[in-house]
PAZAVEX-430568 format. One line per 4 residues: number of its first residue (from 1); for each residue x, y, z of C-alpha. Coordinates in pm, whole numbers, plus 50000, padded with zeros to 5 digits. Each point is the difference from the previous one (the first is absolute). Layout:
N
NUM	X,Y,Z  ... $
//
This chain:
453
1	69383,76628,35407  50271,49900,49739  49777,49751,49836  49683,50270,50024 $
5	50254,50217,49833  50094,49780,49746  49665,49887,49886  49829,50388,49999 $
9	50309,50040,49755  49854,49715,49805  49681,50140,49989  50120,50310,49853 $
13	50110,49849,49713  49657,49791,49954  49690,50276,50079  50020,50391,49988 $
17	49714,49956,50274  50293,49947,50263  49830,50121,50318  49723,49750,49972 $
21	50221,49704,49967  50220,50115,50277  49711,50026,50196  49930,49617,49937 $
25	50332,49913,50080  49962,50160,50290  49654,49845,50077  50105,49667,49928 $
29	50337,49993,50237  49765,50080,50264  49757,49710,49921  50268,49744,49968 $
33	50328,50106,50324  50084,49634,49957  50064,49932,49637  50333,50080,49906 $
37	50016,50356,49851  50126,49922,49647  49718,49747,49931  49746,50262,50161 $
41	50134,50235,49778  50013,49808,49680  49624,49912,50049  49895,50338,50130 $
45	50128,50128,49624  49773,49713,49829  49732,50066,50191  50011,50368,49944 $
49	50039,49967,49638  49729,49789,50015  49774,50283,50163  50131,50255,49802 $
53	49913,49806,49667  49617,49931,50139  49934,50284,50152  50130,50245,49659 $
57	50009,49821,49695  50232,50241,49862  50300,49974,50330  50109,49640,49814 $
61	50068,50179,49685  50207,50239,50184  50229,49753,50205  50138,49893,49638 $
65	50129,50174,49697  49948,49672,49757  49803,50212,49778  50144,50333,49989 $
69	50297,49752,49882  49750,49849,49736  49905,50334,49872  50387,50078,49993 $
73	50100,49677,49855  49751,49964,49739  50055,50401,49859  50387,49946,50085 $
77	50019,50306,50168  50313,50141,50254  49737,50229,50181  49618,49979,50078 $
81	49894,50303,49746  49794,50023,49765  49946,50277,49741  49698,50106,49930 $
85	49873,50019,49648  49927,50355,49983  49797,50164,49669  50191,50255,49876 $
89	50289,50012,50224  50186,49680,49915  50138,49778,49662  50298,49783,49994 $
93	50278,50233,50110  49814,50059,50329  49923,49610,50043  50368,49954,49940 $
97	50105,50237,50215  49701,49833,50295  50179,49695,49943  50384,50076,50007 $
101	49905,50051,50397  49917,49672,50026  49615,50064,49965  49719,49893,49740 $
105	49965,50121,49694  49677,50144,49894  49868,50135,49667  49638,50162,50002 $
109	49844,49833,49682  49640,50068,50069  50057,50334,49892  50184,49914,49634 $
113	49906,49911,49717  50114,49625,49930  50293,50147,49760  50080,50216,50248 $
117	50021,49703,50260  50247,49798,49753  50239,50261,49949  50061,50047,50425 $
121	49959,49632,50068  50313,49939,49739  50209,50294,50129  49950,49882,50393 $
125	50087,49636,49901  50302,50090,49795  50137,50254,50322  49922,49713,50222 $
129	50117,49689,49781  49794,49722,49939  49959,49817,50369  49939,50322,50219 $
133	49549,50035,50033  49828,50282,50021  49621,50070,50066  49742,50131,49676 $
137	49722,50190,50149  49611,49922,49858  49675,50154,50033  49690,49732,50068 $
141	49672,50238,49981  49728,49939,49748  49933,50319,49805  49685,50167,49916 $
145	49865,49974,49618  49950,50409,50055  49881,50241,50227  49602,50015,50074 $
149	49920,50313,49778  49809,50161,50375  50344,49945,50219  50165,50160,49734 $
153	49833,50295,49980  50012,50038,50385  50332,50027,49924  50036,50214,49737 $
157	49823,50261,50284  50201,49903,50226  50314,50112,49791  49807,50332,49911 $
161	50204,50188,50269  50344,49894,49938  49924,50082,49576  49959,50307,50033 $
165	50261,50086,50248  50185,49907,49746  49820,50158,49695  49812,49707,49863 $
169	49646,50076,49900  49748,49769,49915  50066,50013,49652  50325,49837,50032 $
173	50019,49630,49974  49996,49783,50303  50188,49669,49899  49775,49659,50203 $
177	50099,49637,50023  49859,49949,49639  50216,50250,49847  50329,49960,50152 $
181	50291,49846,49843  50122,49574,50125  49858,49880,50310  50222,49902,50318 $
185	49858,49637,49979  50017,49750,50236  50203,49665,50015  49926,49763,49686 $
189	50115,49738,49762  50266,50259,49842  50138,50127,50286  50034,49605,50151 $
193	50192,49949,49646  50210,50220,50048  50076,49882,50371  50014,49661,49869 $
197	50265,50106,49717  50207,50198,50236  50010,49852,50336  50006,50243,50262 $
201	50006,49766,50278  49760,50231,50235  49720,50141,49887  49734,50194,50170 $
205	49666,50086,50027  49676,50321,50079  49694,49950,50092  49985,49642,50065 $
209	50104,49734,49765  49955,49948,49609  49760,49705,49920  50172,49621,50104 $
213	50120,49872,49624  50182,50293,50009  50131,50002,50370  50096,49650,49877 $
217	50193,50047,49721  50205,50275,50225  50090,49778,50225  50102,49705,49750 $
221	50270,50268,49870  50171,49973,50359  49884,50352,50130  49968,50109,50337 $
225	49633,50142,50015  49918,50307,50234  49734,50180,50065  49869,50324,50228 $
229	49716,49980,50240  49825,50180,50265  49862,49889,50146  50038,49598,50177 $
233	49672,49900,49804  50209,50085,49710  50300,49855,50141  49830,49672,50029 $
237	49853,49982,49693  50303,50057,49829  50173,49753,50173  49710,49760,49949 $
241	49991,50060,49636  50396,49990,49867  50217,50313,50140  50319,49862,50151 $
245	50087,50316,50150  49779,50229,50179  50018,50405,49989  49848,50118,50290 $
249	49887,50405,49855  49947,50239,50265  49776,50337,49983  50375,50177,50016 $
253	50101,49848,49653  50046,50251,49692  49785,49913,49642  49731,49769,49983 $
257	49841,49832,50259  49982,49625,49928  49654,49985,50149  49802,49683,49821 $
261	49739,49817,50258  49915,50321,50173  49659,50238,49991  49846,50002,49688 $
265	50118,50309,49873  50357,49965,50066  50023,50396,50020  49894,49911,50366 $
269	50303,50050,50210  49857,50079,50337  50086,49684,50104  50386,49931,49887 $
273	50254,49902,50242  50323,50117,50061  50312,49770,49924  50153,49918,50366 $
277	49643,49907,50116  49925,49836,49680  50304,49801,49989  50055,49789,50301 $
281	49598,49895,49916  50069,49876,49704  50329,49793,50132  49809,49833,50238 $
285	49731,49914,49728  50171,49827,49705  50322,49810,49958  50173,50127,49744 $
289	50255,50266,49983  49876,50359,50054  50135,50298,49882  49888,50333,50214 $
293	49956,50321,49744  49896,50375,50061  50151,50244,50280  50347,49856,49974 $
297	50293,50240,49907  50262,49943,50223  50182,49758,50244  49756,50004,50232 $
301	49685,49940,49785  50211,49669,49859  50048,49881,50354  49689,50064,50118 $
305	49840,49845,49754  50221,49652,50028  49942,50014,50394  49616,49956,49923 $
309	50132,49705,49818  50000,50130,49638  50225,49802,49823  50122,50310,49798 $
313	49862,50297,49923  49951,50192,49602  50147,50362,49986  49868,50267,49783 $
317	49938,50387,50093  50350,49975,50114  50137,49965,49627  49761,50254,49867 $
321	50300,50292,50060  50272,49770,49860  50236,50099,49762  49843,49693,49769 $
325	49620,50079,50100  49827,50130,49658  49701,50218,50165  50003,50377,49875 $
329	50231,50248,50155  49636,50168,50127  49907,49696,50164  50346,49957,50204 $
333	49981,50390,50098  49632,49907,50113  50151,49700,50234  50287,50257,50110 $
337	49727,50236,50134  49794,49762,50101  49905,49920,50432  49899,49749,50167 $
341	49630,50027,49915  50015,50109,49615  49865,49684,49906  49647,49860,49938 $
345	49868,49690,49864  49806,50155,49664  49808,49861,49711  49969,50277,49790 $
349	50333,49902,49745  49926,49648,49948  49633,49925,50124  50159,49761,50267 $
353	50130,50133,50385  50362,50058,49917  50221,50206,50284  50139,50330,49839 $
357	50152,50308,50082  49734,50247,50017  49943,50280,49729  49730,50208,49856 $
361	49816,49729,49844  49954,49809,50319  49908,50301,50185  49775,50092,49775 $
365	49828,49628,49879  50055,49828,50297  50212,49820,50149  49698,49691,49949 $
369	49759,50097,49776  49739,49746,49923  49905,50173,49659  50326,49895,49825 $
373	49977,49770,49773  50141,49620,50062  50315,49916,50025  50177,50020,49687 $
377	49814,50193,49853  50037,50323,50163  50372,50150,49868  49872,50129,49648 $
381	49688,50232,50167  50340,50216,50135  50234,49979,49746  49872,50322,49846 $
385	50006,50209,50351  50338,49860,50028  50170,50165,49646  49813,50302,50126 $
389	50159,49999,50361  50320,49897,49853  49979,50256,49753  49932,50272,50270 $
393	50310,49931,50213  49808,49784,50239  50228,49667,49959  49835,49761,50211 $
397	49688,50145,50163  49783,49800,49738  50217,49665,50030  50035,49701,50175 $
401	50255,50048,50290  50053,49631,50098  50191,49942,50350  49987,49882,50345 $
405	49897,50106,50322  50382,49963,50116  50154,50160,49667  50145,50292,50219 $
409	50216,49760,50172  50166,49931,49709  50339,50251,49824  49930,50299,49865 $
413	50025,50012,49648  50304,50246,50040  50160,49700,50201  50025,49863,49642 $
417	50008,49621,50127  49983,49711,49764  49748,49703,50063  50301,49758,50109 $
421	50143,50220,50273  49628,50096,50153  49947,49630,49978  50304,49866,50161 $
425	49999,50323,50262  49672,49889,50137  50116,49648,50054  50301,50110,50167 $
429	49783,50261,50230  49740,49684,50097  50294,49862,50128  50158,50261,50196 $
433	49628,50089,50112  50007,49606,50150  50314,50023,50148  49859,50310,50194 $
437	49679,49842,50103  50250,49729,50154  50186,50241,50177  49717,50123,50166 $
441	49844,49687,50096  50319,49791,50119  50298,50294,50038  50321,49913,49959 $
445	49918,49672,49760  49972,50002,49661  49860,49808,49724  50134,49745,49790 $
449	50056,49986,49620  49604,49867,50002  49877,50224,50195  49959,49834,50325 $
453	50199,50083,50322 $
//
């Protein structure tokens, strides 16, 4: 019993599947009354490791932490967070403050202009000196030339209804693609300048991957690459194709979906997958570190997440009521009324599923809508409606209200948090939320400084 003991202790440490490798201690006393117990014990361990490993792929991964400690080492972080690079809600001072807890530092470029991008990449690296990396966020898509003149005019129908609720007639101008001001553009040979120049030593990537010369030169400057998918096709191909980090984006996550290898019109959600089932597939399918994002706000999403063998996991609606975050006052009072269901995934903003707070516009085009144009070429049909709304009082019922599923688990913007504390708070709550889990499950022990009882 003492050396049974002993070795189910040992297999705590090695497997969170701990009832199934009792069980073949167990099995294989039985099988073997004469062989001394320590040596029966010892190779009852190996052989159920050995099980484990063919039976699940994935139950290997999780009997080590070699690369959560990769991911760690190579991003020098204290903590397994990651910010999110968030359009519109963070610049440098929120990076700053991501990474004075310990966390990643992330800056949303894909949504600046490359001046724009140079002016918060220099005030992150001078607040976190020259040898401290943080993560520059890209888009990868391909934009259309223009919008087909018929799809267009489906939409300009389509955005009949919400015009005149807000007194524009059909002499007033509708702004298209064509018309509208610089284009969000996708990663290219001026944006991989300016990565080369600066060095961020992470950098990070939508919708798949830019083309390889410039995946290569990238990687020659030392960076870290990441990138989102979701699905384990995408996972895969990523991995297959350059990423060194994996971010595994559920159906909860706020903004875009990172959708690339999916249905042909990526406007087809019906088939996303939520982040604690899509994680723990995509563990067991590649071998580099993995990153779980979407639906985690608190303690418990960060250690649920790492128990289905994430290696850490990227934070985002949480920040979004911050005393740093950058969104509107409308759009924090719209998270502060917000319930559990007052998201949808919607295309109508940005011609791409992106998951959003819903308002008037969504109610009214959508949430998918198959007649708006392409993503990115969608934002300049509404601009108009929105001056009008705006105008009218109605802050925020004709604009994009990114956030996640679990954004009501996060402080209420009276709280008046900052980044760091929210950050370090949930870290600190995953681990109390661990030490209660052991409580249950072996009462009166407690864990060790890893973790393990």
């Amino acid at each position: 019993r003492r050396h049974l003991k002993r070795s189910g202790r040992r297999l705590e440490m090695v497997s969170a599947n701990t009832r199934s490798l009792r069980r073949a201690v167990l099995h294989h006393f039985r099988r073997t009354a004469v062989t001394p117990p320590w040596v029966a014990a010892r190779l009852a361990v190996t052989l159920a490791r050995r099980r484990a490993s063919q039976q699940h792929p994935g139950a290997a991964r999780t009997m080590t932490t070699a690369t959560t400690q990769q991911l760690l080492t190579k991003l020098r972080l204290e903590i397994p967070i990651l910010g999110a690079p968030m359009a519109g809600a963070g610049d440098a001072t929120m990076a700053a403050a991501v990474a004075r807890a310990g966390a990643l530092a992330s800056l949303p470029c894909a949504a600046w202009s490359l001046e724009r991008a140079r002016h918060e990449m220099t005030a992150l690296r001078e607040a976190l000196g020259d040898d401290r990396p943080f993560n520059v966020n890209f888009f990868c898509h391909a934009p259309p030339e223009d919008v087909a003149a018929d799809r267009a005019d489906r939409w300009a129908t389509r955005l009949a209804t919400l015009r005149s609720a807000y007194g524009l007639g059909d002499d007033d101008e509708l702004t298209g693609w064509s018309d509208a001001g610089p284009k969000r553009g996708a990663f290219d040979d001026a944006a991989c300048r300016l990565v080369e120049e600066l060095r961020p030593g992470a950098v990070s990537f939508h919708f798949g991957l830019p083309e390889p010369a410039l995946l290569g030169r990238v990687k020659s400057t030392g960076a870290v690459v990441l990138a989102s998918a979701t699905t384990v096709r995408e996972a895969t191909w990523l991995e297959a194709n350059g990423a060194d980090v994996i971010i595994a984006q559920g159906s909860e996550a706020g903004g875009h979906r990172s959708n690339f290898l999916g249905p042909k019109d990526p406007s087809d959600v019906a088939s996303q997958i939520g982040t604690f089932a899509l994680v723990p597939m995509v563990v067991d399918a590649v071998s580099v570190p993995v990153v779980a994002a979407g639906g985690i706000s608190d303690g418990r999403g960060v250690l649920a997440a790492l128990a289905l063998g994430a290696d850490a996991v990227q934070v985002g609606s949480a920040y979004l009521r911050a005393t740093e975050s950058r969104i509107p006052a409308y759009h924090k009072a719209a998270l502060d009324a917000a319930e559990s269901d007052s998201t949808t995934l919607t295309n109508v903003f940005s011609g791409r599923p992106a998951r959003s707070v819903v308002n008037e516009a969504v109610r009214t085009l959508g949430p998918i809508n198959f007649d708006a144009p392409p993503f990115p070429t969608a934002p300049p049909y509404l601009t108009a409606i929105k001056k009008a709304a705006d105008a009218k009082g109605r802050l925020g019922e004709v604009s994009s209200l990114w956030s996640g599923q679990a954004a009501t688990l996060a402080p209420p913007t009276s709280d008046q948090r900052s980044v760091t504390d929210i950050t370090r708070a949930m870290w600190a709550d995953s681990r109390s939320v661990l030490e209660q889990l052991h409580a249950r499950a072996a009462p009166g022990r407690s864990p060790n400084e890893d973790g393990d009882v």
